[in-house]
PDB file of N, CA, C and O in Angstrom:
ATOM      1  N   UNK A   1      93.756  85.193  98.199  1.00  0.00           N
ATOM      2  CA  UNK A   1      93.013  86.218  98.906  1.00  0.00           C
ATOM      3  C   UNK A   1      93.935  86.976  99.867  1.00  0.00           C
ATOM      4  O   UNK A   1      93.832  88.203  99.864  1.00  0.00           O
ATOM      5  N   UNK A   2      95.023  86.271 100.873  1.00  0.00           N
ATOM      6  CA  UNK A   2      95.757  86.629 101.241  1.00  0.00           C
ATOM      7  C   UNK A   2      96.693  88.090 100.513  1.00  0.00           C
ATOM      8  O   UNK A   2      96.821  89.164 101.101  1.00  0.00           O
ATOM      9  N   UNK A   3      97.113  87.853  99.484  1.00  0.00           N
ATOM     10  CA  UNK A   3      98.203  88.688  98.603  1.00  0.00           C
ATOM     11  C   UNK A   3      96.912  89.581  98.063  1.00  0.00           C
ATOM     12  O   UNK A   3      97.393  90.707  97.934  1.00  0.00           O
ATOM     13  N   UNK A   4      95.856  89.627  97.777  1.00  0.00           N
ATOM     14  CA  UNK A   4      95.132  90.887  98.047  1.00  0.00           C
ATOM     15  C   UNK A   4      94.767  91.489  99.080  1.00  0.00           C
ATOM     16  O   UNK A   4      94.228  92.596  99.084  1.00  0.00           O
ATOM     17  N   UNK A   5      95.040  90.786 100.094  1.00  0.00           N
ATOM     18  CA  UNK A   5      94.572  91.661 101.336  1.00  0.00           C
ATOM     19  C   UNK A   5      95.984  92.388 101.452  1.00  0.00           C
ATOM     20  O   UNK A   5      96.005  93.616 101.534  1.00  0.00           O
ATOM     21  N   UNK A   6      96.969  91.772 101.459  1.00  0.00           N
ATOM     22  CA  UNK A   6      98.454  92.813 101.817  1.00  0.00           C
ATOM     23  C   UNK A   6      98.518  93.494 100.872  1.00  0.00           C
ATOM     24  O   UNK A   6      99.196  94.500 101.079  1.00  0.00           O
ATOM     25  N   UNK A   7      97.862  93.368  99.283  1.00  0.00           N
ATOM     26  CA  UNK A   7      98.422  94.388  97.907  1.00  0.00           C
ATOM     27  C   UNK A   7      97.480  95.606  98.381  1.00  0.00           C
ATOM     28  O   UNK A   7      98.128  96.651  98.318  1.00  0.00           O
ATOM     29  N   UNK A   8      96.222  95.806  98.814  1.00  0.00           N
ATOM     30  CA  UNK A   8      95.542  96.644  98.557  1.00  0.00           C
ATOM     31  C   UNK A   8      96.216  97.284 100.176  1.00  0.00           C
ATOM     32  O   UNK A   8      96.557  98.455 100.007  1.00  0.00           O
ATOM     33  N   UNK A   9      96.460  96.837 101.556  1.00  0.00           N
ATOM     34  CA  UNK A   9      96.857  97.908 102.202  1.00  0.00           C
ATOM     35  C   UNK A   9      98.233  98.434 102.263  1.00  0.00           C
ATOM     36  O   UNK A   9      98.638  99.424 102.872  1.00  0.00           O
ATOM     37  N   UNK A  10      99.086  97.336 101.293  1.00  0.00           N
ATOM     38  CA  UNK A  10     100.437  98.044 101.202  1.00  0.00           C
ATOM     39  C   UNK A  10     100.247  99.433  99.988  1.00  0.00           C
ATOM     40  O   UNK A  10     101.259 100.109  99.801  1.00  0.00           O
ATOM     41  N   UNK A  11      99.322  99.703  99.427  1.00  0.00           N
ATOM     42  CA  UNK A  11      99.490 100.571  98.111  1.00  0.00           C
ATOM     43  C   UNK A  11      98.739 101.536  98.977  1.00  0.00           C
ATOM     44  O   UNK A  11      98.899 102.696  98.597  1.00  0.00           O
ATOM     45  N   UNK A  12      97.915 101.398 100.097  1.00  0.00           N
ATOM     46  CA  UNK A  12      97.731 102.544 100.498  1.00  0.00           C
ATOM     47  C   UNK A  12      98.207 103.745 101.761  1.00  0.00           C
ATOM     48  O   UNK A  12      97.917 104.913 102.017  1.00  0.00           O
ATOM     49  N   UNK A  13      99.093 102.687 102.335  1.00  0.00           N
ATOM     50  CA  UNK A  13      99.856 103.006 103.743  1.00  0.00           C
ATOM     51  C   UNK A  13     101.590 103.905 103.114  1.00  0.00           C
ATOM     52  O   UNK A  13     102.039 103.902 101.967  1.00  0.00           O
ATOM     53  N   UNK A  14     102.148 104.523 104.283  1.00  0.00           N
ATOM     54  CA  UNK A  14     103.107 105.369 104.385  1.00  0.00           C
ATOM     55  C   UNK A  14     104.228 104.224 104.471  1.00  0.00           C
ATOM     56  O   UNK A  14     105.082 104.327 103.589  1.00  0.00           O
ATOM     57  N   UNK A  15     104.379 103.246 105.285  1.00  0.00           N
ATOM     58  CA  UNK A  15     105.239 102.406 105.505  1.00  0.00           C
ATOM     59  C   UNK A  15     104.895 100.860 105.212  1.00  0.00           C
ATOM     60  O   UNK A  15     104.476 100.157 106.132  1.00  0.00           O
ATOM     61  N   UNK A  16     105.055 100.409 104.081  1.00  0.00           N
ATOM     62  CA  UNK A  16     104.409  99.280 103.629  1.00  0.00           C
ATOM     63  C   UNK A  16     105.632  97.892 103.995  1.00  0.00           C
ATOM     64  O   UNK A  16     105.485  96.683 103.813  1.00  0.00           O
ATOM     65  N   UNK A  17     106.731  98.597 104.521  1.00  0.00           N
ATOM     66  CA  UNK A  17     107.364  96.924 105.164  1.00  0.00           C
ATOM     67  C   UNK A  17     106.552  96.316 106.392  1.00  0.00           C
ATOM     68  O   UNK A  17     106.442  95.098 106.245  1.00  0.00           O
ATOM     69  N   UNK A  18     106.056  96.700 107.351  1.00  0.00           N
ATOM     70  CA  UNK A  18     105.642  96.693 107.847  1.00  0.00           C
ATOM     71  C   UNK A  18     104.292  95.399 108.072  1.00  0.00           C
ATOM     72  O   UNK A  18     104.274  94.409 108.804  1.00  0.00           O
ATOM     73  N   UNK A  19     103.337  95.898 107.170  1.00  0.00           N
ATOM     74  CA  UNK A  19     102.130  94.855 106.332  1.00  0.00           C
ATOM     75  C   UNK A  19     102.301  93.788 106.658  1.00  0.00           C
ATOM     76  O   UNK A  19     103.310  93.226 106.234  1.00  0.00           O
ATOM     77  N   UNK A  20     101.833  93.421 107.111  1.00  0.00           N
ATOM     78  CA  UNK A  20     101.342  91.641 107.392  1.00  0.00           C
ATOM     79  C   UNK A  20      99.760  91.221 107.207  1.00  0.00           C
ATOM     80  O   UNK A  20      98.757  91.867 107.511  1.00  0.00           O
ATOM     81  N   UNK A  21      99.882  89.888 106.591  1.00  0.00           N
ATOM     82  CA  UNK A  21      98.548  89.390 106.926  1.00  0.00           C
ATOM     83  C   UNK A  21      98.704  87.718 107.084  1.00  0.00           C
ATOM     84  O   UNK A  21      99.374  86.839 106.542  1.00  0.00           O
ATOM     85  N   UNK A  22      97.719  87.800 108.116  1.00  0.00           N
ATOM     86  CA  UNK A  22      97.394  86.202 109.153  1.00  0.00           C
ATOM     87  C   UNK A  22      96.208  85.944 108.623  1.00  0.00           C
ATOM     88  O   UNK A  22      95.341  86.786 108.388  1.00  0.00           O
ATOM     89  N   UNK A  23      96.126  84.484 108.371  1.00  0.00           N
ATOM     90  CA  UNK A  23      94.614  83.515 107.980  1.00  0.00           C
ATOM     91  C   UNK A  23      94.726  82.947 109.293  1.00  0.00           C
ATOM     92  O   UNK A  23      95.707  82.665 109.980  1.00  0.00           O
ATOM     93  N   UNK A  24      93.448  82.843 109.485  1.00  0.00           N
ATOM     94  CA  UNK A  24      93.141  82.225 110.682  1.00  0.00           C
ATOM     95  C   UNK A  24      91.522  81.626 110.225  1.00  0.00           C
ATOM     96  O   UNK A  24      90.461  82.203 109.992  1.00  0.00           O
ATOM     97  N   UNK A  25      91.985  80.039 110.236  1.00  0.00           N
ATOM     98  CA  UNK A  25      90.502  79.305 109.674  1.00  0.00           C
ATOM     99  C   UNK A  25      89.817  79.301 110.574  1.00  0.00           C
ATOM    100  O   UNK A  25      90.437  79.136 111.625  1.00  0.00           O
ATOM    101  N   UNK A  26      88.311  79.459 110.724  1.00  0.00           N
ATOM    102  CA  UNK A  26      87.654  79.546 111.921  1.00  0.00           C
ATOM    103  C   UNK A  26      86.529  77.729 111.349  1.00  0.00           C
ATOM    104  O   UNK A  26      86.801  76.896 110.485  1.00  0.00           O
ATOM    105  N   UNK A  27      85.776  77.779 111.961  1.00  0.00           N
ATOM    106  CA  UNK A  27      84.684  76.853 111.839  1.00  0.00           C
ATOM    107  C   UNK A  27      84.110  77.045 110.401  1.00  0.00           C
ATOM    108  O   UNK A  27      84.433  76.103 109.678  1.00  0.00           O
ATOM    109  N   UNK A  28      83.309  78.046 109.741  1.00  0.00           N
ATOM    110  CA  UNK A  28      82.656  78.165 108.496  1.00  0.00           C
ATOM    111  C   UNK A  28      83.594  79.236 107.553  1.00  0.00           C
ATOM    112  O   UNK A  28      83.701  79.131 106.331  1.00  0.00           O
ATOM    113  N   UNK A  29      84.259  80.301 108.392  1.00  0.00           N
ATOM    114  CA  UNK A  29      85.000  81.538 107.551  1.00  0.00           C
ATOM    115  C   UNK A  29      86.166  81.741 107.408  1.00  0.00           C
ATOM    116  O   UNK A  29      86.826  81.282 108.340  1.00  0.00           O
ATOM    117  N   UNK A  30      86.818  82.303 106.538  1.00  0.00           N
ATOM    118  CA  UNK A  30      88.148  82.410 107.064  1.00  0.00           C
ATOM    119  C   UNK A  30      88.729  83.658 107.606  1.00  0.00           C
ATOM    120  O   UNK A  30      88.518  84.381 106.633  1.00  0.00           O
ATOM    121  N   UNK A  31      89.317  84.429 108.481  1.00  0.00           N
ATOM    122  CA  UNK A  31      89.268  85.295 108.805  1.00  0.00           C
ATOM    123  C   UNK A  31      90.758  86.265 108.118  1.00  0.00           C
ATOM    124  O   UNK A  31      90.648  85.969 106.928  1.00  0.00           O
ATOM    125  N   UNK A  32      91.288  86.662 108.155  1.00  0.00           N
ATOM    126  CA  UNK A  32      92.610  87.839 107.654  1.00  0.00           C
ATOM    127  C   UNK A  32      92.469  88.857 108.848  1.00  0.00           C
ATOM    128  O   UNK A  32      91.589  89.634 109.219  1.00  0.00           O
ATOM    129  N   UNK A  33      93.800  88.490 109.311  1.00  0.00           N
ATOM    130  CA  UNK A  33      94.008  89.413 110.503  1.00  0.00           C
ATOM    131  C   UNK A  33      95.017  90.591 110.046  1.00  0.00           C
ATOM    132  O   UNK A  33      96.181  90.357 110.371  1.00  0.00           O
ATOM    133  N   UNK A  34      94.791  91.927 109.294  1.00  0.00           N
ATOM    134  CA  UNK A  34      95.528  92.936 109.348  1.00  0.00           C
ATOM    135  C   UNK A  34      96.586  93.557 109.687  1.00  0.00           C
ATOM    136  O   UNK A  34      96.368  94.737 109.411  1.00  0.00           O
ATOM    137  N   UNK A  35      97.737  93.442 110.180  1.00  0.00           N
ATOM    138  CA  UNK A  35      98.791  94.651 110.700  1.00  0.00           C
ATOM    139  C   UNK A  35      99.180  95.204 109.933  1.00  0.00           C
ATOM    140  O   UNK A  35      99.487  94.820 108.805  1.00  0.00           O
ATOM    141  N   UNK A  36      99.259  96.371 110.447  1.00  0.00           N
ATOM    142  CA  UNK A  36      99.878  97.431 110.068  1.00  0.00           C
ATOM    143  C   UNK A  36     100.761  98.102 110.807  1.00  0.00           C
ATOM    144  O   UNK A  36     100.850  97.604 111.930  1.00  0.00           O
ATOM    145  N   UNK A  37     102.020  99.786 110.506  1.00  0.00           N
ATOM    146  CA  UNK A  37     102.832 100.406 111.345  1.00  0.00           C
ATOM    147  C   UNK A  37     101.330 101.643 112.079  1.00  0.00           C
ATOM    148  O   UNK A  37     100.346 102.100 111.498  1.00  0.00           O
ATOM    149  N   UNK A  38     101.779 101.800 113.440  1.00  0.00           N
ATOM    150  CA  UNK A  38     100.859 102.764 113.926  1.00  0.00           C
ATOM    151  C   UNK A  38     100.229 103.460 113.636  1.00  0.00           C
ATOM    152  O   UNK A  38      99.036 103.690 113.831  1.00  0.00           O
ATOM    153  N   UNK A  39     101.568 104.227 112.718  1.00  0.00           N
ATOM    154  CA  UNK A  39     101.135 105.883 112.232  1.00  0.00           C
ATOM    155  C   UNK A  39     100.107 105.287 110.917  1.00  0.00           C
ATOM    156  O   UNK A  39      99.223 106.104 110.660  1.00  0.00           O
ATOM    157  N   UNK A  40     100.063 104.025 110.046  1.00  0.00           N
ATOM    158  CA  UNK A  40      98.906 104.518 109.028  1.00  0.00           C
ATOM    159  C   UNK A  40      97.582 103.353 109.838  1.00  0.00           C
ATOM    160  O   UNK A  40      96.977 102.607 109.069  1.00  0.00           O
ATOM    161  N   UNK A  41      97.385 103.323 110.717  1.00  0.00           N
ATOM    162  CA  UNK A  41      96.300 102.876 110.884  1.00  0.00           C
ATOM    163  C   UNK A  41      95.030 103.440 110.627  1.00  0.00           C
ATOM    164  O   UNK A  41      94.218 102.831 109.930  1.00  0.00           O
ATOM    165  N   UNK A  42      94.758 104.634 111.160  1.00  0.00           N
ATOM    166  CA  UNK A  42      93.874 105.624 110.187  1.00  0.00           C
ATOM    167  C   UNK A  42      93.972 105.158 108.880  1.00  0.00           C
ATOM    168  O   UNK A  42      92.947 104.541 108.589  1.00  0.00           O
ATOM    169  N   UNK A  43      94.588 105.187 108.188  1.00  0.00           N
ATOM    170  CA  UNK A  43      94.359 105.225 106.417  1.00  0.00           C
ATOM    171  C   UNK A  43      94.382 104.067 106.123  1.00  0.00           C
ATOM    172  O   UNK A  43      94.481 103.859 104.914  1.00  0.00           O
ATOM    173  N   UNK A  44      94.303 102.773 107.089  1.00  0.00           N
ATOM    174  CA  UNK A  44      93.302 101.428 106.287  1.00  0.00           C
ATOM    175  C   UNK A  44      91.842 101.397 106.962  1.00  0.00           C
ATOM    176  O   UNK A  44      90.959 100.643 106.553  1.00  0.00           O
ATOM    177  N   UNK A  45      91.709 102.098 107.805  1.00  0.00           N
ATOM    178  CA  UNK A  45      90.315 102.422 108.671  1.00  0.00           C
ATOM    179  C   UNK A  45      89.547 103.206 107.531  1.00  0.00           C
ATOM    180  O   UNK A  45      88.616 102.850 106.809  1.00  0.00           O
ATOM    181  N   UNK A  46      90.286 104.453 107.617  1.00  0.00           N
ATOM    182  CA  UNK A  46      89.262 105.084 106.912  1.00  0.00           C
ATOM    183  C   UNK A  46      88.583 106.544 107.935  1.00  0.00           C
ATOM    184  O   UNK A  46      88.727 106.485 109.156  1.00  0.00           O
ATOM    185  N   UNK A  47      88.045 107.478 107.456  1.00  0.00           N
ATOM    186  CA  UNK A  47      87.235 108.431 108.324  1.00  0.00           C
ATOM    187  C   UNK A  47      85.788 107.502 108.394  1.00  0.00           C
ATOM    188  O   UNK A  47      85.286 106.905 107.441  1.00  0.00           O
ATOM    189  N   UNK A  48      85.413 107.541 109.409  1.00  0.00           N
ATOM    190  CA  UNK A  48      84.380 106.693 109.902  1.00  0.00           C
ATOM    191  C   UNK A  48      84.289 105.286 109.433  1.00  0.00           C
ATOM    192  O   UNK A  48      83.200 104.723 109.329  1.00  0.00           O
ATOM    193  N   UNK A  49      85.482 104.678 109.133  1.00  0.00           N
ATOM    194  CA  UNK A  49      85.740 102.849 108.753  1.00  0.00           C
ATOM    195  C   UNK A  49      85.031 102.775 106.872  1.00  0.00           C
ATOM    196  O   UNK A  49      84.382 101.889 106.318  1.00  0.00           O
ATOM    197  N   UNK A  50      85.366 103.675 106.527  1.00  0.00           N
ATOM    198  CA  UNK A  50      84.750 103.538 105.378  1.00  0.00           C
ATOM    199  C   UNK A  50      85.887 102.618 104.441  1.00  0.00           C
ATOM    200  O   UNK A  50      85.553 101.733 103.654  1.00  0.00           O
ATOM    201  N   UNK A  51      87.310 103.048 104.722  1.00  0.00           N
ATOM    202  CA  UNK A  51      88.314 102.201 103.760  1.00  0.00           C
ATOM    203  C   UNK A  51      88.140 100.685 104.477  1.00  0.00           C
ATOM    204  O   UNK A  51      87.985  99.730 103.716  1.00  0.00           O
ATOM    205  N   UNK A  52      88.158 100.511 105.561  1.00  0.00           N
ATOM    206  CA  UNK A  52      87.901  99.401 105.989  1.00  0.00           C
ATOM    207  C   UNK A  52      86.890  98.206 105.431  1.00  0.00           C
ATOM    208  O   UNK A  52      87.102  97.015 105.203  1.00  0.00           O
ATOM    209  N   UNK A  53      85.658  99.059 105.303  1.00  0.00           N
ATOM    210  CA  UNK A  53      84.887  98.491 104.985  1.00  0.00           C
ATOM    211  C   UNK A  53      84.621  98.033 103.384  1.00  0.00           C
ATOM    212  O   UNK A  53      83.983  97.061 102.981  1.00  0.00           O
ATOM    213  N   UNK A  54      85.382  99.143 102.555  1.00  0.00           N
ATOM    214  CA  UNK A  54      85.363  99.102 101.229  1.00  0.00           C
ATOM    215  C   UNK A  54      86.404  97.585 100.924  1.00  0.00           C
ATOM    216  O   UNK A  54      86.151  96.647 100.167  1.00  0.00           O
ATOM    217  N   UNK A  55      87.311  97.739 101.596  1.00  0.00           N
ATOM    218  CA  UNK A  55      88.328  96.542 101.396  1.00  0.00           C
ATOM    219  C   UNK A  55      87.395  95.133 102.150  1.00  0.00           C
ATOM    220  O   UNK A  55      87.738  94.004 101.801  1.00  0.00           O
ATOM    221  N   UNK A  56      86.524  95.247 102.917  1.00  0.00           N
ATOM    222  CA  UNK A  56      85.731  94.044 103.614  1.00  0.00           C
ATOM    223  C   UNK A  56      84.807  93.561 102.047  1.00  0.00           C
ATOM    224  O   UNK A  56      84.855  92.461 101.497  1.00  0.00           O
ATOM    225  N   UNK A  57      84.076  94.678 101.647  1.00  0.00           N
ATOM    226  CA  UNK A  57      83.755  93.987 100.648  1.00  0.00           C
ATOM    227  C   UNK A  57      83.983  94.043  99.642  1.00  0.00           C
ATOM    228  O   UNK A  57      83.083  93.768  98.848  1.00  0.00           O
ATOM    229  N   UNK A  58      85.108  94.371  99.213  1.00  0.00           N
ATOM    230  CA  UNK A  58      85.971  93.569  98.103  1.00  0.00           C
ATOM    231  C   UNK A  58      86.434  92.452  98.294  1.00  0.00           C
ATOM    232  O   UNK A  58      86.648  91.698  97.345  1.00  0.00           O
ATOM    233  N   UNK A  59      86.666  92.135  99.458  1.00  0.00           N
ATOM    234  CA  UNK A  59      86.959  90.241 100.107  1.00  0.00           C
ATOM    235  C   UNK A  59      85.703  89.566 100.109  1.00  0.00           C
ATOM    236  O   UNK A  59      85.679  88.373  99.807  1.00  0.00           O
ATOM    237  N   UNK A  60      84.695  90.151 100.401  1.00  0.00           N
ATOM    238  CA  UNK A  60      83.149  89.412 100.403  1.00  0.00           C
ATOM    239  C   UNK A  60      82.964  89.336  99.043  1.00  0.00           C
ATOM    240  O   UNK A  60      82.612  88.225  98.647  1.00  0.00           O
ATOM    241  N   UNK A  61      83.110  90.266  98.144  1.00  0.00           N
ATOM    242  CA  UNK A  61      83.038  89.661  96.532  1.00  0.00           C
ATOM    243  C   UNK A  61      83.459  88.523  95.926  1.00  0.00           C
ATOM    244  O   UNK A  61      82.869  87.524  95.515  1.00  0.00           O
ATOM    245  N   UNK A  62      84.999  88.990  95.960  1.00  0.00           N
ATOM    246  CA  UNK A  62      85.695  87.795  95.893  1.00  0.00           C
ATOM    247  C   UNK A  62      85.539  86.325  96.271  1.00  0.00           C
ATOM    248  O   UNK A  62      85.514  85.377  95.486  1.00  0.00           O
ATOM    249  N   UNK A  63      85.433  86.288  97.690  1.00  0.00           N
ATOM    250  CA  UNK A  63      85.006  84.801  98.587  1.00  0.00           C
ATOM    251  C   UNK A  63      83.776  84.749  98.157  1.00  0.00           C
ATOM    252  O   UNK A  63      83.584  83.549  97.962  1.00  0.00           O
ATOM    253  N   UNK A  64      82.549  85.487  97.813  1.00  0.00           N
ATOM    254  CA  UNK A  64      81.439  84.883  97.271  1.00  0.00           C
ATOM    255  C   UNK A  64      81.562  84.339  95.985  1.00  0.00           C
ATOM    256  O   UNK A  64      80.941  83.279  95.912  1.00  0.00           O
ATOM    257  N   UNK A  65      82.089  84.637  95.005  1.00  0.00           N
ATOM    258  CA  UNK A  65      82.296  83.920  93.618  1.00  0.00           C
ATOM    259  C   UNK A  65      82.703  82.935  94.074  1.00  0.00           C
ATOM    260  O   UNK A  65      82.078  82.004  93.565  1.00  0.00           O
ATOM    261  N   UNK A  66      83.576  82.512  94.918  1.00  0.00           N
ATOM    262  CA  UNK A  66      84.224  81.056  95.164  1.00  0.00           C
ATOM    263  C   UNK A  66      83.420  80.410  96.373  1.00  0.00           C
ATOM    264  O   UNK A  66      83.827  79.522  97.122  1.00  0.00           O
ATOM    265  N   UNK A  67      82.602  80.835  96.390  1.00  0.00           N
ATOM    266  CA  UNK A  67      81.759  80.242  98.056  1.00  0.00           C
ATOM    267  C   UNK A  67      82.473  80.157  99.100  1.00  0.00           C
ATOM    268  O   UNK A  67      82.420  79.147  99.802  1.00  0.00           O
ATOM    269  N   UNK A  68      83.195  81.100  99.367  1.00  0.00           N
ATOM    270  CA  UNK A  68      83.466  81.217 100.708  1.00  0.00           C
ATOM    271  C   UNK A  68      82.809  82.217 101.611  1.00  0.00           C
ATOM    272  O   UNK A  68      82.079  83.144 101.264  1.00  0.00           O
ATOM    273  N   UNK A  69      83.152  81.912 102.733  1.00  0.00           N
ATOM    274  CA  UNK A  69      82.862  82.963 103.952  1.00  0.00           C
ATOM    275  C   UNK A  69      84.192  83.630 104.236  1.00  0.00           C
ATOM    276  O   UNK A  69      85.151  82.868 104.113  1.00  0.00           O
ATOM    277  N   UNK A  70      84.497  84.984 104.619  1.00  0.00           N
ATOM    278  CA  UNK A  70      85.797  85.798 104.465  1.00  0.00           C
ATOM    279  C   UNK A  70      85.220  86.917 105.898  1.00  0.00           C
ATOM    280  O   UNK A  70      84.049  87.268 106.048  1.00  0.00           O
ATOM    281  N   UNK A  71      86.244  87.262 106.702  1.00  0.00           N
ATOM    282  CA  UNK A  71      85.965  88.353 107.303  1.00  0.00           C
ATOM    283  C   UNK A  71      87.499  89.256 107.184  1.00  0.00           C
ATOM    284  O   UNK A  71      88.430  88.736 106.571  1.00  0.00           O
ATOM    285  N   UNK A  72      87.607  90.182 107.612  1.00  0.00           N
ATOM    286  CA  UNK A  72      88.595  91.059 107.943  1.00  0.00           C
ATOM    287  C   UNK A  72      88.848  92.022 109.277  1.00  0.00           C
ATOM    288  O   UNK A  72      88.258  93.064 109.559  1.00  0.00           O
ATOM    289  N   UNK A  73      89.922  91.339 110.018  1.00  0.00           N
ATOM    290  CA  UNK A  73      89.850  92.134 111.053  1.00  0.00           C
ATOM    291  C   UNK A  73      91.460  92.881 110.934  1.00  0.00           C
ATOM    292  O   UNK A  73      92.514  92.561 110.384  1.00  0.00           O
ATOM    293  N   UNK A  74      90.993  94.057 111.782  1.00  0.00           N
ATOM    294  CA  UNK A  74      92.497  95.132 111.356  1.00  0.00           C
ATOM    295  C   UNK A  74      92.611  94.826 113.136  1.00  0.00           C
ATOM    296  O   UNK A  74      91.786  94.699 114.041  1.00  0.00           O
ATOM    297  N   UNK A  75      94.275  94.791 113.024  1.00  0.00           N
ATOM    298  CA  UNK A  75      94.834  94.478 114.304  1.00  0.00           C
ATOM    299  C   UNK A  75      95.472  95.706 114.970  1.00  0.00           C
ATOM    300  O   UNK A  75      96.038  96.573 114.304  1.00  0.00           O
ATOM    301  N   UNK A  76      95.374  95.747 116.157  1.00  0.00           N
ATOM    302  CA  UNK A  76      95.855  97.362 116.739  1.00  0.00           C
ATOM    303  C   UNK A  76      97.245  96.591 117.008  1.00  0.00           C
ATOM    304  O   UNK A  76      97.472  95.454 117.421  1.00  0.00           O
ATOM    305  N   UNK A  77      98.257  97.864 116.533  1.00  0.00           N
ATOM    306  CA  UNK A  77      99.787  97.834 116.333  1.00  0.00           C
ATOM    307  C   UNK A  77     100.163  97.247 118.452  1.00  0.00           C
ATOM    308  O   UNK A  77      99.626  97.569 119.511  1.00  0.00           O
ATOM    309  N   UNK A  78     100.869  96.676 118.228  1.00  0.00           N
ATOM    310  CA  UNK A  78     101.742  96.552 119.359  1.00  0.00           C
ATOM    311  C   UNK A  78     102.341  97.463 119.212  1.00  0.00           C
ATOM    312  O   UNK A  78     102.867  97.933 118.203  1.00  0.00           O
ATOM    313  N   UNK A  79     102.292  97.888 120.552  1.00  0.00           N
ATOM    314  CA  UNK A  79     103.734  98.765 121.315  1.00  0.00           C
ATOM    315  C   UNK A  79     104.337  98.392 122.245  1.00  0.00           C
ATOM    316  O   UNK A  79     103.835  97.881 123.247  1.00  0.00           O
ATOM    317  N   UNK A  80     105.855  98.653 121.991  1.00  0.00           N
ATOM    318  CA  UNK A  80     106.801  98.515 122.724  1.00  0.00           C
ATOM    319  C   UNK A  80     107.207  99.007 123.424  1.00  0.00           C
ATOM    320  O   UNK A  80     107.283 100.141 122.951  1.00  0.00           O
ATOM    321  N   UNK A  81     107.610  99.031 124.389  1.00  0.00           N
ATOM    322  CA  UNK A  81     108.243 100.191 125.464  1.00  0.00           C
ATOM    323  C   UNK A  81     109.938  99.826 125.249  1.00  0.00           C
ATOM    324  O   UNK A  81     110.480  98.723 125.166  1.00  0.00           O
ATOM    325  N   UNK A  82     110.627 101.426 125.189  1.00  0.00           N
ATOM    326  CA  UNK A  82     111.912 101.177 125.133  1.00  0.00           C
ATOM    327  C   UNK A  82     112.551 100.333 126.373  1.00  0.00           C
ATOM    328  O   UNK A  82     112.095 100.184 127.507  1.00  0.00           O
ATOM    329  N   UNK A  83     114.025  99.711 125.665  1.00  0.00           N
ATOM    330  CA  UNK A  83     114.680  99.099 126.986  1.00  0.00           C
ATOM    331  C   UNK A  83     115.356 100.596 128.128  1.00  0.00           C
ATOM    332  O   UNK A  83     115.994 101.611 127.845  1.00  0.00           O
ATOM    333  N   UNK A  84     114.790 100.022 129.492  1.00  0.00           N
ATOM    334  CA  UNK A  84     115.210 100.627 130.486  1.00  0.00           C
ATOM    335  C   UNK A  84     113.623 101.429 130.854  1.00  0.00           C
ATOM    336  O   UNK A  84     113.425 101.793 132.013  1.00  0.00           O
ATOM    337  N   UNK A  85     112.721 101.620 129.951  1.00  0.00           N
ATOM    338  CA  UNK A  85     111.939 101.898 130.380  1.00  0.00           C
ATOM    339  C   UNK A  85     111.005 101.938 131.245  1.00  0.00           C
ATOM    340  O   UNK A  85     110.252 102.857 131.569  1.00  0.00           O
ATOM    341  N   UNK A  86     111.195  99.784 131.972  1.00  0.00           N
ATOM    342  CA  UNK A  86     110.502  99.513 132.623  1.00  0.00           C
ATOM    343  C   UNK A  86     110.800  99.434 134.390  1.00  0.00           C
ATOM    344  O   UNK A  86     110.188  98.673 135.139  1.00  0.00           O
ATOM    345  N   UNK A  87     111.778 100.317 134.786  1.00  0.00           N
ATOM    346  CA  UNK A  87     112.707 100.465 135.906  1.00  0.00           C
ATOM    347  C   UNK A  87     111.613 100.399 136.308  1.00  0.00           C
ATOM    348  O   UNK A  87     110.594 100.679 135.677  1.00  0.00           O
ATOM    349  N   UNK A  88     111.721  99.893 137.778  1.00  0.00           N
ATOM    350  CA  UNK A  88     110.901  99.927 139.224  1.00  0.00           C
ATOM    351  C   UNK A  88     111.337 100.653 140.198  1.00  0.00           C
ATOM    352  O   UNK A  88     112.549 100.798 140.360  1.00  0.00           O
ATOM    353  N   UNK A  89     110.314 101.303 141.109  1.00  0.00           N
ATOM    354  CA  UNK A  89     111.150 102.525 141.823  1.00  0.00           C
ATOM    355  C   UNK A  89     112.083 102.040 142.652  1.00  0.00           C
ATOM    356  O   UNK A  89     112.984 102.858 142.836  1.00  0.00           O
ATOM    357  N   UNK A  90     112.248 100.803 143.352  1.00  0.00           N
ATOM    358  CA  UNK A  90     113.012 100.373 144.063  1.00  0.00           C
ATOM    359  C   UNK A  90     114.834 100.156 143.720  1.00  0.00           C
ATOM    360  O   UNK A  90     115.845  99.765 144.305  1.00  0.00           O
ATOM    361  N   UNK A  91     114.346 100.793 142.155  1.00  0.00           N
ATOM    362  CA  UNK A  91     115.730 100.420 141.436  1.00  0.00           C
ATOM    363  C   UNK A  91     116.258 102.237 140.972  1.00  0.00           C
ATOM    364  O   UNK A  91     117.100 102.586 140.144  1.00  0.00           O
ATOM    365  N   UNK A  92     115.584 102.895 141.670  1.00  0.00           N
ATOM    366  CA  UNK A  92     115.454 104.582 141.321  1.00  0.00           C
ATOM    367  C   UNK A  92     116.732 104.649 142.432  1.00  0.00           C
ATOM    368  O   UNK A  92     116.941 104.037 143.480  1.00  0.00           O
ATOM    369  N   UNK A  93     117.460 105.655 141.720  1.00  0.00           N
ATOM    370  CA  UNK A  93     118.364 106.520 143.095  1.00  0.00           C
ATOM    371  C   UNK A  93     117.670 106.855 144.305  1.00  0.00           C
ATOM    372  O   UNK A  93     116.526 107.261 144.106  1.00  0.00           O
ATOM    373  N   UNK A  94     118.008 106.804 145.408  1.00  0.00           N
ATOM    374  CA  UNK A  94     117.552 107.781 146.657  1.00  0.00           C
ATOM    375  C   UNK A  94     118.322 108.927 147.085  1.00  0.00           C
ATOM    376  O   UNK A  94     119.547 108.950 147.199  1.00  0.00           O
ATOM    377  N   UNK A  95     117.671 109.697 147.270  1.00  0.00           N
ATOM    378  CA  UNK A  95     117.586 110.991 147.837  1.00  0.00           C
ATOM    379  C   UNK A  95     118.346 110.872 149.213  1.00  0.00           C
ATOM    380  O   UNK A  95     118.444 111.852 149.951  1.00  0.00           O
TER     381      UNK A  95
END
């Protein structure tokens, strides 16, 4: 289930090195935690979560033939701040 969750958003994203996917067993479901690069987060969402949701239940298909419980959550990209970025004013030139 895993290697379909990364096949279907690597074939649809701009930067597919990127792609990751996390299982995370919960109590009854199993969950798939999403990443993706920034810029295609839109295009595993979807205009109004519709790709999102189309890929949710294609995992609910799937995990139902086999009796499972499946969710899908899409993870918002970390950002980084460049090095030096995080100067403190005390470390600023004076005037």
């Amino acid at each position: 289930m895993k290697d379909l969750v990364h096949f279907l958003a690597s074939a649809m994203v701009d930067h597919p090195e990127p792609v990751a996917v996390s299982v995370v067993q919960e109590d009854e479901r199993t969950v798939y935690q999403l990443s993706v690069h920034k810029n295609d987060l839109g295009k595993v969402i979807g205009k109004k979560g519709r790709t999102a949701k189309a890929m949710r239940t294609l995992l609910q298909a799937v995990a139902g033939k086999n009796g499972q419980a499946v969710h899908l959550e899409i993870m918002d990209p970390v950002v980084t701040e460049p090095t030096g970025a995080s100067e403190t004013p005390e470390s600023a030139p004076q005037e």
